[in-house]
Gaussian input, Z-matrix of N, CA and C with variables (Angstrom, degrees):
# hf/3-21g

backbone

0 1
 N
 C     1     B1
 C     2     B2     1     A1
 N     3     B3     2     A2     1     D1
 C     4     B4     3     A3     2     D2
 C     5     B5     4     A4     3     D3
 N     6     B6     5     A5     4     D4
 C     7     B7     6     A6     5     D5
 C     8     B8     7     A7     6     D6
 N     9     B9     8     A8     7     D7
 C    10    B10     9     A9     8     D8
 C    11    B11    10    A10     9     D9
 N    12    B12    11    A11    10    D10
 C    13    B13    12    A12    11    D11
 C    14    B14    13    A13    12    D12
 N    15    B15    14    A14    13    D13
 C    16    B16    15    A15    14    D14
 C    17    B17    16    A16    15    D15
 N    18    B18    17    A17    16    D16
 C    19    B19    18    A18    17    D17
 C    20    B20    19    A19    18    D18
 N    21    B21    20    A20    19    D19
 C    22    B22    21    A21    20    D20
 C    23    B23    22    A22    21    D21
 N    24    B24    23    A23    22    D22
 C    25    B25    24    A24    23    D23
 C    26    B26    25    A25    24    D24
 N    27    B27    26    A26    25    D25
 C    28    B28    27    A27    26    D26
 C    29    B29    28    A28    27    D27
 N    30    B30    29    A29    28    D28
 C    31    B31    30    A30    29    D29
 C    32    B32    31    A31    30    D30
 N    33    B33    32    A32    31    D31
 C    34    B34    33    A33    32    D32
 C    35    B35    34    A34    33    D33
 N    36    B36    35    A35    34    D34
 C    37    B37    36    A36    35    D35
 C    38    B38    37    A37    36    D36
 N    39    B39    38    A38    37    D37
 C    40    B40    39    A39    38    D38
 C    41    B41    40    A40    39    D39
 N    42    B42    41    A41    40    D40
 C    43    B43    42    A42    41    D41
 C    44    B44    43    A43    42    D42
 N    45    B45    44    A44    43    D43
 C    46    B46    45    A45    44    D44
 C    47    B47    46    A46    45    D45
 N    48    B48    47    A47    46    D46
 C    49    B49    48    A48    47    D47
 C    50    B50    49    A49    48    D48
 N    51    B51    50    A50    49    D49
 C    52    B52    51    A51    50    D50
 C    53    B53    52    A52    51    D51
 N    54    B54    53    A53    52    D52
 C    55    B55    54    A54    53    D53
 C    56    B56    55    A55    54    D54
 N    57    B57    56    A56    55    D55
 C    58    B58    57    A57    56    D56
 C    59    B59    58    A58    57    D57
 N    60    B60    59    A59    58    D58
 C    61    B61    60    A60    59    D59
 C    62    B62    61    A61    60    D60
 N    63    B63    62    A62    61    D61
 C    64    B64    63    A63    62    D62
 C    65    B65    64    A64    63    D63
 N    66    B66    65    A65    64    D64
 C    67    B67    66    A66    65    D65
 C    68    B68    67    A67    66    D66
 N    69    B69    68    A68    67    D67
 C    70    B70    69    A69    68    D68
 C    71    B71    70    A70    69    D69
 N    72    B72    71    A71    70    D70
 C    73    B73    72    A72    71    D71
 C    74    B74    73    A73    72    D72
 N    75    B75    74    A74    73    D73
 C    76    B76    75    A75    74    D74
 C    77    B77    76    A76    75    D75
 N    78    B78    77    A77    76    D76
 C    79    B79    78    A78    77    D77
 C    80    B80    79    A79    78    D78
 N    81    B81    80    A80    79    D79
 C    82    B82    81    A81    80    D80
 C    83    B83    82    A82    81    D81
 N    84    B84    83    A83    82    D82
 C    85    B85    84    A84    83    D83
 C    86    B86    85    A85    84    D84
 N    87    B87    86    A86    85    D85
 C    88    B88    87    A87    86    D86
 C    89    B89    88    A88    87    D87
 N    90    B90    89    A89    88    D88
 C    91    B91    90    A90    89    D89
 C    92    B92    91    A91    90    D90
 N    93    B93    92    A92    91    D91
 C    94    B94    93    A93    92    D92
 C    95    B95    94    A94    93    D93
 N    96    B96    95    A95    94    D94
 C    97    B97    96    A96    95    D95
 C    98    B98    97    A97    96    D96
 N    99    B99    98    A98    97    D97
 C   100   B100    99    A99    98    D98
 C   101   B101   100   A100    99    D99
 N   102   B102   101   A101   100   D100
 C   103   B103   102   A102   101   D101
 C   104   B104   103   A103   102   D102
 N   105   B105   104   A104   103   D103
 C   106   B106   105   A105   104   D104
 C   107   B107   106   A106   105   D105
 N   108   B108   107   A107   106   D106
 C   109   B109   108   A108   107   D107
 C   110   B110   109   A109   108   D108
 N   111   B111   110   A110   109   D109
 C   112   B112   111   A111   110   D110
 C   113   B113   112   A112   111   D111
 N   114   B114   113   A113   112   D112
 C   115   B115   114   A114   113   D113
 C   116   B116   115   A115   114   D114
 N   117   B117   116   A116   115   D115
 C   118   B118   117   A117   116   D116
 C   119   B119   118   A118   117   D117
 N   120   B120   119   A119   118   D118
 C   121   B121   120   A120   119   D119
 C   122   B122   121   A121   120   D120
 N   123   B123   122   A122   121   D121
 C   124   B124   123   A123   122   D122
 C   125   B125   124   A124   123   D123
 N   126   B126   125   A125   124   D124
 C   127   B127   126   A126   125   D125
 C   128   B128   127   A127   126   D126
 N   129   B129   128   A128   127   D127
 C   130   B130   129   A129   128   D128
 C   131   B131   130   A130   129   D129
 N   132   B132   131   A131   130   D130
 C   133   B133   132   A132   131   D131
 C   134   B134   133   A133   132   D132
 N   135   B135   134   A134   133   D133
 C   136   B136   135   A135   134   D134
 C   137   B137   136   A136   135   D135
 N   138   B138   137   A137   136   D136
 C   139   B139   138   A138   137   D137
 C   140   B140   139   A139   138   D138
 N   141   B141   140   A140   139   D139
 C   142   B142   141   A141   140   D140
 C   143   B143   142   A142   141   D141
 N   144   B144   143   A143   142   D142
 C   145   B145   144   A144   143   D143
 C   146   B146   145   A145   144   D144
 N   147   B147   146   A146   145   D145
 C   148   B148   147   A147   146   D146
 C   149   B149   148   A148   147   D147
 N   150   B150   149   A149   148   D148
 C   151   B151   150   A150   149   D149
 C   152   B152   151   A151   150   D150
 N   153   B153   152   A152   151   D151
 C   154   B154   153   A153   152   D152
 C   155   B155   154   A154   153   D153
 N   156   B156   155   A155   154   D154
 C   157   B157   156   A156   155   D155
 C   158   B158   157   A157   156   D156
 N   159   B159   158   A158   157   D157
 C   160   B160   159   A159   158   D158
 C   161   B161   160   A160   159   D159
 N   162   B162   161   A161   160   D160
 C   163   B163   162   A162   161   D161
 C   164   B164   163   A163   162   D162
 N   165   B165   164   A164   163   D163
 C   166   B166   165   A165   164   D164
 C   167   B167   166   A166   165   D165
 N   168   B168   167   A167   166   D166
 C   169   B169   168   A168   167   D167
 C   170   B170   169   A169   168   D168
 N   171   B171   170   A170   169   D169
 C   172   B172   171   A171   170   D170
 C   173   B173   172   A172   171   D171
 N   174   B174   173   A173   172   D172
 C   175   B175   174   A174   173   D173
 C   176   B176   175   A175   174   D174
 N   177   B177   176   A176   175   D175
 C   178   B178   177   A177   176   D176
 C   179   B179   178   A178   177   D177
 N   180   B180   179   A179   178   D178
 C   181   B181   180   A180   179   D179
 C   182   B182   181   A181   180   D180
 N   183   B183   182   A182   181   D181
 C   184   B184   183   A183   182   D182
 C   185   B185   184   A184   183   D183
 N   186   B186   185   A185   184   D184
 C   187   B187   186   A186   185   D185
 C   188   B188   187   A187   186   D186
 N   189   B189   188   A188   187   D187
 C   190   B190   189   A189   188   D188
 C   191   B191   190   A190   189   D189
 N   192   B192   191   A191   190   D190
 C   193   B193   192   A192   191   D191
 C   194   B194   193   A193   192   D192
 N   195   B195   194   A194   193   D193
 C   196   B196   195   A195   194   D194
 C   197   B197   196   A196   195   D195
 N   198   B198   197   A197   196   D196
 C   199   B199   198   A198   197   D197
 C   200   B200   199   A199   198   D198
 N   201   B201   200   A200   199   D199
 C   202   B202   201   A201   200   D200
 C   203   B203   202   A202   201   D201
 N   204   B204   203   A203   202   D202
 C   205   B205   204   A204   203   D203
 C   206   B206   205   A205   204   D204
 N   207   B207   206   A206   205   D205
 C   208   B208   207   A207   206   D206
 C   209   B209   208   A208   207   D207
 N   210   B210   209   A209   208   D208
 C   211   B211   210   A210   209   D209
 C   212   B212   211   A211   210   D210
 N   213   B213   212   A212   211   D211
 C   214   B214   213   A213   212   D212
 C   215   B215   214   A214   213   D213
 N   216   B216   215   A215   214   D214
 C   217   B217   216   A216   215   D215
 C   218   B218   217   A217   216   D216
 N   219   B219   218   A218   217   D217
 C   220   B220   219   A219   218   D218
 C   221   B221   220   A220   219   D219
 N   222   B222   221   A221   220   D220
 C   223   B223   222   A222   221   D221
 C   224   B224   223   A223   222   D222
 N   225   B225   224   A224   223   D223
 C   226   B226   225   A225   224   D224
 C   227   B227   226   A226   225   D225
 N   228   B228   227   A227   226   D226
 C   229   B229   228   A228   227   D227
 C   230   B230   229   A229   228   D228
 N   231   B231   230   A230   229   D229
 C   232   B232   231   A231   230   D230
 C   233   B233   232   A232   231   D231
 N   234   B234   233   A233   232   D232
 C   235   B235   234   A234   233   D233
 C   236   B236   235   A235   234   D234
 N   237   B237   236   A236   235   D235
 C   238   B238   237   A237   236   D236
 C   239   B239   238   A238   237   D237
 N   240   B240   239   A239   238   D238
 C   241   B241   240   A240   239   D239
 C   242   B242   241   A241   240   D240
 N   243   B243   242   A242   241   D241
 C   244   B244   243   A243   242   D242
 C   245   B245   244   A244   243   D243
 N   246   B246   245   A245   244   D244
 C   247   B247   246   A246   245   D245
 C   248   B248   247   A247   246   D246
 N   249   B249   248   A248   247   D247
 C   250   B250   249   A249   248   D248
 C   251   B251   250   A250   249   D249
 N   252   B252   251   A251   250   D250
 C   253   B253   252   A252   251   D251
 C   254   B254   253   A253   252   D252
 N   255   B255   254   A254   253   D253
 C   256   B256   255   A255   254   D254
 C   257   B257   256   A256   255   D255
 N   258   B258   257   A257   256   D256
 C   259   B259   258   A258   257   D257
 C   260   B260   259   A259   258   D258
 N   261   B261   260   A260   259   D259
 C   262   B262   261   A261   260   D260
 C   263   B263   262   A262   261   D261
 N   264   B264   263   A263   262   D262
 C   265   B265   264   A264   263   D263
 C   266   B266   265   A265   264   D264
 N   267   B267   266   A266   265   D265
 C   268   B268   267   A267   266   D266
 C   269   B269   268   A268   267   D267
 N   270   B270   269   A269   268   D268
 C   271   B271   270   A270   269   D269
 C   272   B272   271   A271   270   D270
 N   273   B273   272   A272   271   D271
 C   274   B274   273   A273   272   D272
 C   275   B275   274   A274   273   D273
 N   276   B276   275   A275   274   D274
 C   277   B277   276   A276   275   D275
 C   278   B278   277   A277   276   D276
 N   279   B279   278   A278   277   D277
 C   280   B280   279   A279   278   D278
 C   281   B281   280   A280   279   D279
 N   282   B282   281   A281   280   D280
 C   283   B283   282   A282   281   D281
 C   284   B284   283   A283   282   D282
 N   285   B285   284   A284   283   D283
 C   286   B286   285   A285   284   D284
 C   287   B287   286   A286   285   D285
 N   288   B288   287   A287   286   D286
 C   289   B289   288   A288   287   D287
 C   290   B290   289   A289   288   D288
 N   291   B291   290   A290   289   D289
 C   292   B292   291   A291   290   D290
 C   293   B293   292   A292   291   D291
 N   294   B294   293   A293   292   D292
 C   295   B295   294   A294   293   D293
 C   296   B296   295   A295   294   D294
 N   297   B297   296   A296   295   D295
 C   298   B298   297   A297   296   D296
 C   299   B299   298   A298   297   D297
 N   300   B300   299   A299   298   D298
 C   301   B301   300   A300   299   D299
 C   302   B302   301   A301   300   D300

   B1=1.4610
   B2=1.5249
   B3=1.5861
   B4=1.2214
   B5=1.6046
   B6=1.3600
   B7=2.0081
   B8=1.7622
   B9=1.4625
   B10=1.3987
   B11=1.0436
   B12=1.6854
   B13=1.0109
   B14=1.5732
   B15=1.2928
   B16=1.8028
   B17=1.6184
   B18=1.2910
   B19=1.3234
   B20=1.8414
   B21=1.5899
   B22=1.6668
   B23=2.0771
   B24=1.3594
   B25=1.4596
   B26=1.6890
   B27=1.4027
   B28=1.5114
   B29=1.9864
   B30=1.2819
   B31=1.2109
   B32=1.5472
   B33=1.3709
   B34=1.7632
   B35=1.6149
   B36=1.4291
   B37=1.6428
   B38=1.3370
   B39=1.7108
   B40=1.1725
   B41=1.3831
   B42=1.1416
   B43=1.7630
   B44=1.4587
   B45=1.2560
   B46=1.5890
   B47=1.3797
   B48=1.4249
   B49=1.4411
   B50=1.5164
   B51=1.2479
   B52=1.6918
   B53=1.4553
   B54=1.0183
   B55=1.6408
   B56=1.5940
   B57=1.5361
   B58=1.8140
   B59=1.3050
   B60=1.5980
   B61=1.1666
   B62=1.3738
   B63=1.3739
   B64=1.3975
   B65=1.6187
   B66=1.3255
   B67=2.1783
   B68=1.3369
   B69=1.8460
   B70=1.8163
   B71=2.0719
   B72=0.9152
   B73=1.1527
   B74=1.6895
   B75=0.9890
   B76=1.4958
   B77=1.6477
   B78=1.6916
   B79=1.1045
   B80=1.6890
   B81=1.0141
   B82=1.4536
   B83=2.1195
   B84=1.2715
   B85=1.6193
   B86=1.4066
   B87=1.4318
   B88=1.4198
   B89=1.2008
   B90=1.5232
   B91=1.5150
   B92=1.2903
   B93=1.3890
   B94=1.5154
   B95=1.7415
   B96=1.4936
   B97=1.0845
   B98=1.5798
   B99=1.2603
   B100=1.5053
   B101=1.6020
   B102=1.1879
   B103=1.7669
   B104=1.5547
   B105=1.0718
   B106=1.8245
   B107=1.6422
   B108=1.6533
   B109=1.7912
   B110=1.4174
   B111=2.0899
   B112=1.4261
   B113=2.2285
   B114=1.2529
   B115=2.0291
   B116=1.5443
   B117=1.3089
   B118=1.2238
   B119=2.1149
   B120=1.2910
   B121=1.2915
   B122=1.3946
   B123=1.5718
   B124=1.1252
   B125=1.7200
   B126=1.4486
   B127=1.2003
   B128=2.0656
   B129=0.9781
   B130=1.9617
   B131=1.5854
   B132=1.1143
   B133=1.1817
   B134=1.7924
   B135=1.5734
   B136=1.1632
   B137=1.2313
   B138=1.1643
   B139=1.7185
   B140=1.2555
   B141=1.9734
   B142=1.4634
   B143=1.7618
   B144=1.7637
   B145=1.4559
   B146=1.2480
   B147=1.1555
   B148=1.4028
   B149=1.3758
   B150=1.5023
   B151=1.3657
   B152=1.7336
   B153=1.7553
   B154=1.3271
   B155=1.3660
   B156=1.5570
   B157=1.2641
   B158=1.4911
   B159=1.5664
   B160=1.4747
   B161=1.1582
   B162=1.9681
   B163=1.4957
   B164=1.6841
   B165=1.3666
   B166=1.6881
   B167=1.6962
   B168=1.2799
   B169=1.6705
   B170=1.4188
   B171=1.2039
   B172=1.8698
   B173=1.5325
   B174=1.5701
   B175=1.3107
   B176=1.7125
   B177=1.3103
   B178=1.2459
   B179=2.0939
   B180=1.2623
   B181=1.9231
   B182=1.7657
   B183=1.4483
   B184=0.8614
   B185=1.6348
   B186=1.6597
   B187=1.5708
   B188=1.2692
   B189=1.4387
   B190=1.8651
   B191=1.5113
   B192=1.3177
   B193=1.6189
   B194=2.2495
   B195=1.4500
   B196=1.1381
   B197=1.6918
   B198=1.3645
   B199=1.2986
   B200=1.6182
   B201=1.5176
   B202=1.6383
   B203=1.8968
   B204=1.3182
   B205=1.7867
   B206=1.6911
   B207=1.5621
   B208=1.5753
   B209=1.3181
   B210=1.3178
   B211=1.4770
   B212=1.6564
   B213=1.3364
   B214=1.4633
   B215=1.8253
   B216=1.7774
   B217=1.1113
   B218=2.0080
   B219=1.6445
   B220=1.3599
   B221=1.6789
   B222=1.6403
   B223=1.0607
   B224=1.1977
   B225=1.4890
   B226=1.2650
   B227=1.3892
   B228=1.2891
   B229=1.5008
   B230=1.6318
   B231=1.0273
   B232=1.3920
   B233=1.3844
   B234=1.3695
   B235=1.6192
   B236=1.4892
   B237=1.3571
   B238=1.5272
   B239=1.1725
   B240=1.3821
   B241=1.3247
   B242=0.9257
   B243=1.2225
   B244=2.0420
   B245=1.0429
   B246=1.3546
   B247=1.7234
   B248=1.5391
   B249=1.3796
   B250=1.3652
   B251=1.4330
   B252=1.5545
   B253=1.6709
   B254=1.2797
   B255=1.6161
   B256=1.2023
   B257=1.4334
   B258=1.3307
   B259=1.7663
   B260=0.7547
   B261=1.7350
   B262=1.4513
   B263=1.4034
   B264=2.0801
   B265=0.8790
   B266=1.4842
   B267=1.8515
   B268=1.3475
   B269=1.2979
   B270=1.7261
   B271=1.1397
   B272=0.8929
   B273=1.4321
   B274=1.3386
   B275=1.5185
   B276=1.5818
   B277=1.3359
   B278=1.6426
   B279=1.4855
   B280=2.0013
   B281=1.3165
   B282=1.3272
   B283=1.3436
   B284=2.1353
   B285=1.0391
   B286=1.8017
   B287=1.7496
   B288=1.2733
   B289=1.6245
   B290=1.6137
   B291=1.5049
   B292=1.5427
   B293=1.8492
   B294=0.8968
   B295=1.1844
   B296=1.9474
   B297=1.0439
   B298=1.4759
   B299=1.8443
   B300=1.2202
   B301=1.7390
   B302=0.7432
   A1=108.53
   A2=126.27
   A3=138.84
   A4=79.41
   A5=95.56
   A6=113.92
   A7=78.03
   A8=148.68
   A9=139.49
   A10=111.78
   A11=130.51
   A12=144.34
   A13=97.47
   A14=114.34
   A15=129.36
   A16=61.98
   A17=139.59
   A18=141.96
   A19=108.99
   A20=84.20
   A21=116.06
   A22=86.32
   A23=98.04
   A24=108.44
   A25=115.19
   A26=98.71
   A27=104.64
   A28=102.27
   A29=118.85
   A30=97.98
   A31=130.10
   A32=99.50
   A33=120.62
   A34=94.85
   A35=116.53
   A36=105.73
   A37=102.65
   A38=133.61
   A39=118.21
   A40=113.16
   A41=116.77
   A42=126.95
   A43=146.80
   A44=86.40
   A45=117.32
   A46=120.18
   A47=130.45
   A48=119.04
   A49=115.07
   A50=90.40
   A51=109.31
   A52=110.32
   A53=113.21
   A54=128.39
   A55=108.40
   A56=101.42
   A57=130.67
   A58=108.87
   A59=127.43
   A60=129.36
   A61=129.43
   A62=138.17
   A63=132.28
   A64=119.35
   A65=93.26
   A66=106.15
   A67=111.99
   A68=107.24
   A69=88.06
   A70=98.14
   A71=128.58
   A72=117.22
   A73=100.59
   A74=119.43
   A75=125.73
   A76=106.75
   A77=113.62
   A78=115.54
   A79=105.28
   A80=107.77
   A81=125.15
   A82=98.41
   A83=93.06
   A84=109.61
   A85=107.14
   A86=116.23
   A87=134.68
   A88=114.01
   A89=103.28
   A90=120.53
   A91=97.35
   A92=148.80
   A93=146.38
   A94=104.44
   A95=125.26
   A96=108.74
   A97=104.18
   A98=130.74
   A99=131.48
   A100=109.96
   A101=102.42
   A102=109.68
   A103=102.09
   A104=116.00
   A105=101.54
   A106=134.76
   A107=85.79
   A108=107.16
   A109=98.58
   A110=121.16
   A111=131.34
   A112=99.46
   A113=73.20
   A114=75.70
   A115=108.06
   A116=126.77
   A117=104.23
   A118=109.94
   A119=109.81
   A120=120.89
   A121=103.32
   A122=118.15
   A123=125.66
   A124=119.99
   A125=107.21
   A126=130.22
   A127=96.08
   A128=97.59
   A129=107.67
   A130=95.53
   A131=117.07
   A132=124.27
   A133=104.99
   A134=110.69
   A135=119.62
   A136=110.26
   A137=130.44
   A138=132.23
   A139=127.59
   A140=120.43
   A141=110.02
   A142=139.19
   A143=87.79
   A144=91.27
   A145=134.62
   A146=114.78
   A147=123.42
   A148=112.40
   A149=126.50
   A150=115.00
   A151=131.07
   A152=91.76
   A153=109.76
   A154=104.95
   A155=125.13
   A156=133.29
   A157=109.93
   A158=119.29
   A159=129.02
   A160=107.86
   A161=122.47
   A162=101.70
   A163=106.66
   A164=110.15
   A165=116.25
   A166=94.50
   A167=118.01
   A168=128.41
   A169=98.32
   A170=111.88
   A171=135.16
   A172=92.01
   A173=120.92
   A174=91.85
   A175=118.63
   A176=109.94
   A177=116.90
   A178=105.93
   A179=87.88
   A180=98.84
   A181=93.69
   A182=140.93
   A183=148.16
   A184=116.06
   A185=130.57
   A186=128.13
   A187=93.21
   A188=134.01
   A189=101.57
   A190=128.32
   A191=118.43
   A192=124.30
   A193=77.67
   A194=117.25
   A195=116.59
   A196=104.71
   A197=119.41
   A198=119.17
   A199=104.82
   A200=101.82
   A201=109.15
   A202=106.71
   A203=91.72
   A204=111.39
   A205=101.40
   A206=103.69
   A207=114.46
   A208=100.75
   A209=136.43
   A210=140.12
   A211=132.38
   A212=87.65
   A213=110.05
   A214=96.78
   A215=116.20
   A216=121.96
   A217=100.84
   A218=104.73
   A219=82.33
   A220=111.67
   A221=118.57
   A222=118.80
   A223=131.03
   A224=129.74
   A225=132.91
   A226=130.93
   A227=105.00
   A228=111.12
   A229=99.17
   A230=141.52
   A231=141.56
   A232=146.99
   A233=94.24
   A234=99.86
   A235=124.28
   A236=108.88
   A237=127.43
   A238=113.67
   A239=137.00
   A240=121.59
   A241=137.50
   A242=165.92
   A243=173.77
   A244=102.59
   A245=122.83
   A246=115.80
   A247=105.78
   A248=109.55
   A249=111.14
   A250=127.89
   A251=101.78
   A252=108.45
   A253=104.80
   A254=133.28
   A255=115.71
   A256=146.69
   A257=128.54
   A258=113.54
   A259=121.76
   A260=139.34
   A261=130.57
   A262=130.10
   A263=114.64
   A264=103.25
   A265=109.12
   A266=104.36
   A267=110.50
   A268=107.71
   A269=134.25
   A270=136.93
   A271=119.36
   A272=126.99
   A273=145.72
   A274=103.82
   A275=129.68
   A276=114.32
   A277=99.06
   A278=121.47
   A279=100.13
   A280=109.53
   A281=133.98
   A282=145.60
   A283=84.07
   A284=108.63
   A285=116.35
   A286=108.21
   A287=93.56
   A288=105.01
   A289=120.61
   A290=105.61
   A291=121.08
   A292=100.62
   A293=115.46
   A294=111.25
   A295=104.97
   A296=114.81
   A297=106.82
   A298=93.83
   A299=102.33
   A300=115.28
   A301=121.14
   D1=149.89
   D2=-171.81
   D3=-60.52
   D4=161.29
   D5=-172.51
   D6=-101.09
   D7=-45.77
   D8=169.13
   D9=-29.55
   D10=-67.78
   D11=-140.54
   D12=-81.08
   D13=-60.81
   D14=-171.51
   D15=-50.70
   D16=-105.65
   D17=-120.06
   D18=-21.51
   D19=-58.08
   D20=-147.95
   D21=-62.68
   D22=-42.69
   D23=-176.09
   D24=-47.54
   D25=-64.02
   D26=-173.16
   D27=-66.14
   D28=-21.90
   D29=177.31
   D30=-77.08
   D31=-15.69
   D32=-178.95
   D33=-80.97
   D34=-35.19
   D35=-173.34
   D36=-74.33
   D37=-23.02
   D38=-167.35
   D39=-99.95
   D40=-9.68
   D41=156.42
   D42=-115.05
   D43=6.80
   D44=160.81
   D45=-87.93
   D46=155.65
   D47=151.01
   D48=-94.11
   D49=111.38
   D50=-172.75
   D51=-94.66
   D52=-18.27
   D53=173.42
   D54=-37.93
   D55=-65.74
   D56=-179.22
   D57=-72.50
   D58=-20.17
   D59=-162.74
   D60=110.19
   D61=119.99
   D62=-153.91
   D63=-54.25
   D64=-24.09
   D65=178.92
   D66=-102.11
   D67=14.20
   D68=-164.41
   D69=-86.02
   D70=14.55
   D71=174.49
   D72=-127.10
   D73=169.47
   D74=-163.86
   D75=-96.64
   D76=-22.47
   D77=177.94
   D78=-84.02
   D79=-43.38
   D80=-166.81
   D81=-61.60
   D82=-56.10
   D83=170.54
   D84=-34.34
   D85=-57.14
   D86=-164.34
   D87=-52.00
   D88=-59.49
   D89=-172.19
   D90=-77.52
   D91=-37.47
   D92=-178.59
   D93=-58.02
   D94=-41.27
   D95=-175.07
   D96=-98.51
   D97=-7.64
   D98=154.57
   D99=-40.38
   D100=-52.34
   D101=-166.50
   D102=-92.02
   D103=-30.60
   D104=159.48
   D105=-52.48
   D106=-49.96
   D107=175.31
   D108=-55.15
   D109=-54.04
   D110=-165.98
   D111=-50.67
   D112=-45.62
   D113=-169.42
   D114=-70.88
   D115=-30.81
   D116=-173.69
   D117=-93.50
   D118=-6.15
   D119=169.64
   D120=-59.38
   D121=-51.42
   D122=-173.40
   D123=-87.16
   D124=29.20
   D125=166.48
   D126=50.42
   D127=55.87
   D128=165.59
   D129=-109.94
   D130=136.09
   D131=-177.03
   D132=-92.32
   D133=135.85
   D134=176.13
   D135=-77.76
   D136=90.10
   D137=170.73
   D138=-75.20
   D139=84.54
   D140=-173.10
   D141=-30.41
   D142=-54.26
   D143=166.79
   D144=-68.38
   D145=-26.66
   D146=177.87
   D147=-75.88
   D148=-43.58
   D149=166.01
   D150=-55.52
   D151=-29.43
   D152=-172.77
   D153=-71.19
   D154=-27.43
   D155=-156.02
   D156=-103.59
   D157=-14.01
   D158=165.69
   D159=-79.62
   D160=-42.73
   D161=-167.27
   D162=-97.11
   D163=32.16
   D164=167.64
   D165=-99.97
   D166=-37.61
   D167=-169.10
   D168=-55.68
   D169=-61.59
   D170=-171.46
   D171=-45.32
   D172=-34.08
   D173=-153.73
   D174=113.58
   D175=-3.29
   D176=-157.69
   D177=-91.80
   D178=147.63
   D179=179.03
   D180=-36.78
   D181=147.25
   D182=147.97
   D183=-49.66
   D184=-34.84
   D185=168.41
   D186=-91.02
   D187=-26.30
   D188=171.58
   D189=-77.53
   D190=-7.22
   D191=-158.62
   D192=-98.18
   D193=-46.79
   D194=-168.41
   D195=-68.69
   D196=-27.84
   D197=-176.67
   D198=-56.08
   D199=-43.73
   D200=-156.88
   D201=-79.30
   D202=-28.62
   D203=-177.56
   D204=-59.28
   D205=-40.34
   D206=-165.77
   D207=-77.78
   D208=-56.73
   D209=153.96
   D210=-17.00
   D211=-43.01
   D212=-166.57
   D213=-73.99
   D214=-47.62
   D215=-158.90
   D216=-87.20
   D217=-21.51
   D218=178.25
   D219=-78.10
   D220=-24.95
   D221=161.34
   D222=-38.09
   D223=-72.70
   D224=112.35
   D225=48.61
   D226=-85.54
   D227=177.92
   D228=-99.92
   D229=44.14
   D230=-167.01
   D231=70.27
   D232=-19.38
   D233=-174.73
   D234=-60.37
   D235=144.07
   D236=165.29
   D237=-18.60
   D238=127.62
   D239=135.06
   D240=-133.63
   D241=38.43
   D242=-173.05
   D243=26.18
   D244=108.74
   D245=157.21
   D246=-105.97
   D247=121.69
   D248=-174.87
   D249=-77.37
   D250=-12.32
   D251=-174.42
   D252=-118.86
   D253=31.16
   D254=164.84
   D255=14.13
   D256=125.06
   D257=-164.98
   D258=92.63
   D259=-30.41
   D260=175.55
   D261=-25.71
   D262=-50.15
   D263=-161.15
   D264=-115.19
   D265=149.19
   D266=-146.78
   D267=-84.87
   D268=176.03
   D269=-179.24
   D270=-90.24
   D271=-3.41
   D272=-169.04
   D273=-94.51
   D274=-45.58
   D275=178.54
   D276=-93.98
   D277=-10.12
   D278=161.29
   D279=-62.05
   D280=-42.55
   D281=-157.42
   D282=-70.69
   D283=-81.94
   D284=175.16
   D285=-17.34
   D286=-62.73
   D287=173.01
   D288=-45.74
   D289=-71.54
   D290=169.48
   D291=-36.91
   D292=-58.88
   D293=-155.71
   D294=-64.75
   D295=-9.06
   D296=-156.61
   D297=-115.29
   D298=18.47
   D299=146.05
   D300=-68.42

């Protein structure tokens, strides 16, 4: 897996509630597709299986690790998505991210 992506990953699991699923709260949602849109701007490739296959590793619900995998790939290939809480995600882990190019 891209060392970006694991990055961006383990930081959403450690401030997210990942327990319920990475989108089950609207804030948590927010910032999950902030840092999807952030990774694929920054040309990291959204890898279904591979996302799908970290949040089975974690431990994760089998429809929540696939929810986030499915997200990841419509992002991915371009598609739309609404983030309703704008701003979530900080400059401090894009800057973390950027750097590990």
């Amino acid at each position: 897996m891209n060392p970006i992506l694991e990055r961006a990953l383990e930081h959403l699991n450690s401030i997210n509630n990942s327990s319920a699923g990475m989108l089950s709260h609207p804030l948590d949602e927010s910032r999950t597709k902030e840092m999807l849109k952030f990774l694929n701007a920054e040309g990291v490739e959204l890898d279904h299986s591979e996302i799908l296959a970290w949040g089975r590793a974690k431990g994760w619900e089998p429809r929540n690790a696939k929810e986030l995998a499915d997200l990841a790939d419509r992002i991915g290939a371009g598609g739309r998505v609404v983030i309703k809480y704008p701003g979530r995600l900080g400059d401090k882990i894009k800057a973390e991210l950027r750097a590990l190019k």
